[in-house]
DRENMI-723022 format. One record per residue: residue number from 1; x, y, z of N, C-alpha, C in turn; residue in three letters. Coordinates in steps of 0.2 Angstrom, whole numbers, always signed. Layout:
! residues N
+-----+--------+---------+-------+---------+----------+-------+--------+---------+-------+------+
|  nr | n.east | n.north |  n.up | ca.east | ca.north | ca.up | c.east | c.north |  c.up | rest |
+-----+--------+---------+-------+---------+----------+-------+--------+---------+-------+------+
| NUM |      X |       Y |     Z |       X |        Y |     Z |      X |       Y |     Z |  ala |
...
+-----+--------+---------+-------+---------+----------+-------+--------+---------+-------+------+
This chain:
! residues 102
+-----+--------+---------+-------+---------+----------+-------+--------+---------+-------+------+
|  nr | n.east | n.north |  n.up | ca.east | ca.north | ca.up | c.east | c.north |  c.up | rest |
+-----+--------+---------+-------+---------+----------+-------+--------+---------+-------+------+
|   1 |     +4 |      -6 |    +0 |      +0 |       +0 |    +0 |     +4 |      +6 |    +0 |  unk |
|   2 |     +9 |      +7 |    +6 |     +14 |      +12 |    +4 |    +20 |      +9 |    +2 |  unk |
|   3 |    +22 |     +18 |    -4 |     +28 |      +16 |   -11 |    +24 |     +11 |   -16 |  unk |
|   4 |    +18 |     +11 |   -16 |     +15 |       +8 |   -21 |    +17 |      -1 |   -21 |  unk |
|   5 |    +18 |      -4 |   -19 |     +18 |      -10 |   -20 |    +16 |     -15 |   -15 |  unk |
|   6 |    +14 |     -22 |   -18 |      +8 |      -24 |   -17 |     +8 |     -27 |    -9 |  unk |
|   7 |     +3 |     -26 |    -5 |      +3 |      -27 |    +1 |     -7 |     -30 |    +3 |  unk |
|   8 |     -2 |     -33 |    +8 |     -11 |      -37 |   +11 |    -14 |     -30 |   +15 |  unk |
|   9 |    -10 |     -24 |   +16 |     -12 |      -20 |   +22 |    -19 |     -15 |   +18 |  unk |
|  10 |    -25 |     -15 |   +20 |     -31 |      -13 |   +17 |    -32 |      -7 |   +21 |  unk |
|  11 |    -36 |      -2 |   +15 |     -38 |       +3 |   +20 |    -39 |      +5 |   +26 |  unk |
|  12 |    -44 |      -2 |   +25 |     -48 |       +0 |   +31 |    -47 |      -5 |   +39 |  unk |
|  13 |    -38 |      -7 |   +37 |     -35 |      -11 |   +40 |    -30 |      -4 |   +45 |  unk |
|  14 |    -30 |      +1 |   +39 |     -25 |       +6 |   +40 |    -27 |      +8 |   +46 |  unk |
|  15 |    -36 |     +14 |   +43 |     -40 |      +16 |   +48 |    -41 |     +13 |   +53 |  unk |
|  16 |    -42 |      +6 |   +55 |     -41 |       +5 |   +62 |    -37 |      +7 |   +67 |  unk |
|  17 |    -30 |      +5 |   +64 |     -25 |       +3 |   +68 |    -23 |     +12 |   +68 |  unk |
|  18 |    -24 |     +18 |   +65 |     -24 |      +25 |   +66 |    -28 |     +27 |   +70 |  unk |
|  19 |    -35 |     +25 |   +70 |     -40 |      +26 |   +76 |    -37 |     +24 |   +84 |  unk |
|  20 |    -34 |     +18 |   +83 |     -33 |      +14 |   +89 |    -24 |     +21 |   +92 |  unk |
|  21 |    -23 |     +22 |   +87 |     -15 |      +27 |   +87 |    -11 |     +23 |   +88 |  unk |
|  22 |     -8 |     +19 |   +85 |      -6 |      +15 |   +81 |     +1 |     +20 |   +81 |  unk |
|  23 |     +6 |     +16 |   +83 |     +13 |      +18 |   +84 |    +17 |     +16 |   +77 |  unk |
|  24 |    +17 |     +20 |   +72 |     +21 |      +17 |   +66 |    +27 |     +18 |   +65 |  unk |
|  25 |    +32 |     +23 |   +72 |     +38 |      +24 |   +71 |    +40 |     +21 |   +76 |  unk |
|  26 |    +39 |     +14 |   +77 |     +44 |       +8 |   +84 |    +50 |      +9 |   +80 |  unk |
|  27 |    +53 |     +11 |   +84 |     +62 |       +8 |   +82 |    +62 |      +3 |   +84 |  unk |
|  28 |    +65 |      -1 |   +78 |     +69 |       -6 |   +77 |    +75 |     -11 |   +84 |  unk |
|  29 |    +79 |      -5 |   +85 |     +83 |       -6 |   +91 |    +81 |      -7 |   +97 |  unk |
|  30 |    +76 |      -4 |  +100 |     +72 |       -5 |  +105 |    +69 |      -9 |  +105 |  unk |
|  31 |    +66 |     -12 |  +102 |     +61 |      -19 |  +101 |    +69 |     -24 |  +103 |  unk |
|  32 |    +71 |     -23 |   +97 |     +78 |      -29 |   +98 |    +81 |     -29 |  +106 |  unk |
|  33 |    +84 |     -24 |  +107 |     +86 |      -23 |  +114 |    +79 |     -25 |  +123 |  unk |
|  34 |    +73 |     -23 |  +120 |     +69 |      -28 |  +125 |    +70 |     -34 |  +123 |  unk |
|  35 |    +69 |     -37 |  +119 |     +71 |      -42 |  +117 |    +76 |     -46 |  +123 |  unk |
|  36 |    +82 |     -43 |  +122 |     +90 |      -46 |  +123 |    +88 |     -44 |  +126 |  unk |
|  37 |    +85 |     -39 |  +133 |     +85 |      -40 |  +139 |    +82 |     -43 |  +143 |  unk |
|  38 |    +79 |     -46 |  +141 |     +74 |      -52 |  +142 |    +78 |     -58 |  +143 |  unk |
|  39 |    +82 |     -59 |  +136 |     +85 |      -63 |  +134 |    +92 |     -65 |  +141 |  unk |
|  40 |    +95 |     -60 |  +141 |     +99 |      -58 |  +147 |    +97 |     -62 |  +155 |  unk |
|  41 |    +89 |     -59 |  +157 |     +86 |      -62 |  +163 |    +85 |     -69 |  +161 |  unk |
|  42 |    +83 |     -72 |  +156 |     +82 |      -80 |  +154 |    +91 |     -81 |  +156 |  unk |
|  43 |    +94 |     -81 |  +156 |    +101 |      -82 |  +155 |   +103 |     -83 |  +164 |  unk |
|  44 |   +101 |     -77 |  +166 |    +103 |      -77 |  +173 |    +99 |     -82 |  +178 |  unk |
|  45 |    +94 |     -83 |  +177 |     +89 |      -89 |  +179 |    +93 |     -95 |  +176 |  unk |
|  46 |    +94 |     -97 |  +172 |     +95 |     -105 |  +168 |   +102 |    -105 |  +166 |  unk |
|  47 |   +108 |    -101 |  +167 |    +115 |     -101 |  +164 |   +115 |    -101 |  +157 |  unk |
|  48 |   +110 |    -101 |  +154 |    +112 |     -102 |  +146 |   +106 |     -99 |  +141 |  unk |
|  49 |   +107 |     -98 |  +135 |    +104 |      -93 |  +130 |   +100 |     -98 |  +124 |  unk |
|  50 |    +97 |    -103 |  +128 |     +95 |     -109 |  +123 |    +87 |    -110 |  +124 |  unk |
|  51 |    +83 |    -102 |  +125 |     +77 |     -102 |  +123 |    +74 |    -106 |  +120 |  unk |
|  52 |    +69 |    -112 |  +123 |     +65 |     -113 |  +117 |    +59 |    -111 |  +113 |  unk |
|  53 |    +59 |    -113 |  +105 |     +56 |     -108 |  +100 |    +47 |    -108 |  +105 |  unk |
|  54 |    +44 |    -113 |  +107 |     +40 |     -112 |  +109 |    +39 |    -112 |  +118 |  unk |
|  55 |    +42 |    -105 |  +120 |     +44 |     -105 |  +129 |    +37 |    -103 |  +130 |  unk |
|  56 |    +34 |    -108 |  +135 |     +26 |     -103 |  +137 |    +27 |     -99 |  +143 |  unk |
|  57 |    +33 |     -97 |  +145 |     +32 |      -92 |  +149 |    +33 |     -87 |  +145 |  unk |
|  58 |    +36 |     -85 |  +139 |     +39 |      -78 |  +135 |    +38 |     -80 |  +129 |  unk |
|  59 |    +34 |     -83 |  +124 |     +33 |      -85 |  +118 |    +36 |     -82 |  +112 |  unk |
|  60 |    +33 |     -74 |  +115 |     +38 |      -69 |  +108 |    +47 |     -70 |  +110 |  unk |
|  61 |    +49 |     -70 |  +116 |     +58 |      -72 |  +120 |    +60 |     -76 |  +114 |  unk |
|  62 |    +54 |     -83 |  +114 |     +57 |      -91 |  +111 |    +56 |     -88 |  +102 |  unk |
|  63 |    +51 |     -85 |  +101 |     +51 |      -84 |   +91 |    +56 |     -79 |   +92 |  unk |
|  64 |    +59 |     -72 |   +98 |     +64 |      -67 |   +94 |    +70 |     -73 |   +94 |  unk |
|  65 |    +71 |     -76 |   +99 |     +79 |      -83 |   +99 |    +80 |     -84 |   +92 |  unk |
|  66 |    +74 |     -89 |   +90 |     +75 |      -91 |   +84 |    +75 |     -87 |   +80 |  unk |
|  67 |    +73 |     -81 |   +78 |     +75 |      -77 |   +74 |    +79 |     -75 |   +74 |  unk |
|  68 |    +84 |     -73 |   +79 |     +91 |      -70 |   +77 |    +95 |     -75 |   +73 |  unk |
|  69 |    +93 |     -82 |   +75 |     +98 |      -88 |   +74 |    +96 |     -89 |   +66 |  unk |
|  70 |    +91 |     -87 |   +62 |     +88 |      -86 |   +55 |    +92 |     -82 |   +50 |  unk |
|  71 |    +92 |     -75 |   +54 |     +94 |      -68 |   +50 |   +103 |     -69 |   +51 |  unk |
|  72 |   +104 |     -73 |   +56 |    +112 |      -73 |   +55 |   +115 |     -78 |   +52 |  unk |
|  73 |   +110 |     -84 |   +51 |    +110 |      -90 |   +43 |   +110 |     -85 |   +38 |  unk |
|  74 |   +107 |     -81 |   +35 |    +104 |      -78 |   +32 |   +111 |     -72 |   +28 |  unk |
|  75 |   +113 |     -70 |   +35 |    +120 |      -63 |   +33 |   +124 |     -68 |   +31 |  unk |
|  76 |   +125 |     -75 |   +35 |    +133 |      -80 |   +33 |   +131 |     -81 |   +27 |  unk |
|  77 |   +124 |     -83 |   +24 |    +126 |      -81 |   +16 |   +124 |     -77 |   +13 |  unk |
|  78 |   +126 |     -73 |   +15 |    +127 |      -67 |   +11 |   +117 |     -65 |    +8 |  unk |
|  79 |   +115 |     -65 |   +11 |    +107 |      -66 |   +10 |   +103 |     -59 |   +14 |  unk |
|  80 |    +96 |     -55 |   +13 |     +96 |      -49 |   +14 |    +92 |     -52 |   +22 |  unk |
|  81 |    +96 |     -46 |   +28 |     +97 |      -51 |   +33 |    +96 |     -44 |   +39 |  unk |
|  82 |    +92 |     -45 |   +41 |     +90 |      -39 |   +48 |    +94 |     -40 |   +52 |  unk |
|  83 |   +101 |     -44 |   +53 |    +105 |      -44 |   +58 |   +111 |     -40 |   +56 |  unk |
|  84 |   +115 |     -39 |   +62 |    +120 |      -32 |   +59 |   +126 |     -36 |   +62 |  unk |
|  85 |   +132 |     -34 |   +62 |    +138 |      -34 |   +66 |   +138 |     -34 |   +71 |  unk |
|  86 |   +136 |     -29 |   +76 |    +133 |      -27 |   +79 |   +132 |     -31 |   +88 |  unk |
|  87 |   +124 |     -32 |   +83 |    +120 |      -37 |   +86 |   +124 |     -43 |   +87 |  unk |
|  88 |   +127 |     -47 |   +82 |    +133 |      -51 |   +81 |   +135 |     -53 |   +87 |  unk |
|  89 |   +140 |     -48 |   +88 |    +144 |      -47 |   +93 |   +140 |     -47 |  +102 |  unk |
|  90 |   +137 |     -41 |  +101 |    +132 |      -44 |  +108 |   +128 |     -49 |  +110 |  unk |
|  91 |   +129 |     -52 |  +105 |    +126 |      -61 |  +106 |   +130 |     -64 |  +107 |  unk |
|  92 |   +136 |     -65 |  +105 |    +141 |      -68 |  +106 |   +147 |     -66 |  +110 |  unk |
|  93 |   +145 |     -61 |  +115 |    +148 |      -58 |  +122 |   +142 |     -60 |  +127 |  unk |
|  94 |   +139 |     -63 |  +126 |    +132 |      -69 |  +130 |   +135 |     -76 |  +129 |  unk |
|  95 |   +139 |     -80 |  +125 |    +139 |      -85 |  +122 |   +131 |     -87 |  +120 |  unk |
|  96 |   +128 |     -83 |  +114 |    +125 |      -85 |  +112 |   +123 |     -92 |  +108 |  unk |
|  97 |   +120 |     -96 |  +110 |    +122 |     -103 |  +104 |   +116 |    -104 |   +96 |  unk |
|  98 |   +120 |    -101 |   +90 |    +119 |     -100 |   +86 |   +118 |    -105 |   +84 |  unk |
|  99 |   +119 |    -111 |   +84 |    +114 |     -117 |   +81 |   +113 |    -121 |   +87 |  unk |
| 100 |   +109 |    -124 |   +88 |    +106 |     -130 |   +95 |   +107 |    -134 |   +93 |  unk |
| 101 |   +107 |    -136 |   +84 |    +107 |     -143 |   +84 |   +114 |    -145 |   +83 |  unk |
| 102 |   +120 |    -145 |   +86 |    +127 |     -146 |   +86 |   +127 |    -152 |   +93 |  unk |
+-----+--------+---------+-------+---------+----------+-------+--------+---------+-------+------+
């Protein structure tokens, strides 16, 4: 719908969610960094960063884990990949574990 190309987001999908005030400028970093805060307390409870995808105490915790572990498949080849250097790095000053199935 915006930039012209094609989207499931309907007008009256728009009006809603603008009625309701609807945050359309969430930073990115912010979300990520609650995230990894989170991730952090999981860590200091249990010793380890081995979130399962489906944790019923923090469900979005166990889908971001696996997501980072996707987008940074994703960068190793060289593929368009929401993870940064960055992020990289402060996962891997947590010993984050990048693949489970080793």
């Amino acid at each position: 719908m915006m930039e012209n190309k094609p989207s499931p987001m309907t007008q009256s999908r728009l009006n809603t969610l603008n009625e309701i005030e609807f945050d359309w400028g969430v930073n990115n970093d912010e979300a990520w960094q609650k995230r990894y805060d989170e991730l952090m307390a999981f860590k200091a409870r249990t010793g380890h960063c081995r979130v399962p995808q489906n944790f019923a105490e923090n469900k979005a915790l166990g889908r971001w884990v696996d997501n980072q572990r996707r987008q940074y498949k994703l960068m190793m080849e060289n593929k368009p990949s929401a993870m940064t250097l960055r992020r990289v790095n402060t996962l891997n000053e947590i010993d984050f574990d990048w693949c489970v199935n080793d």
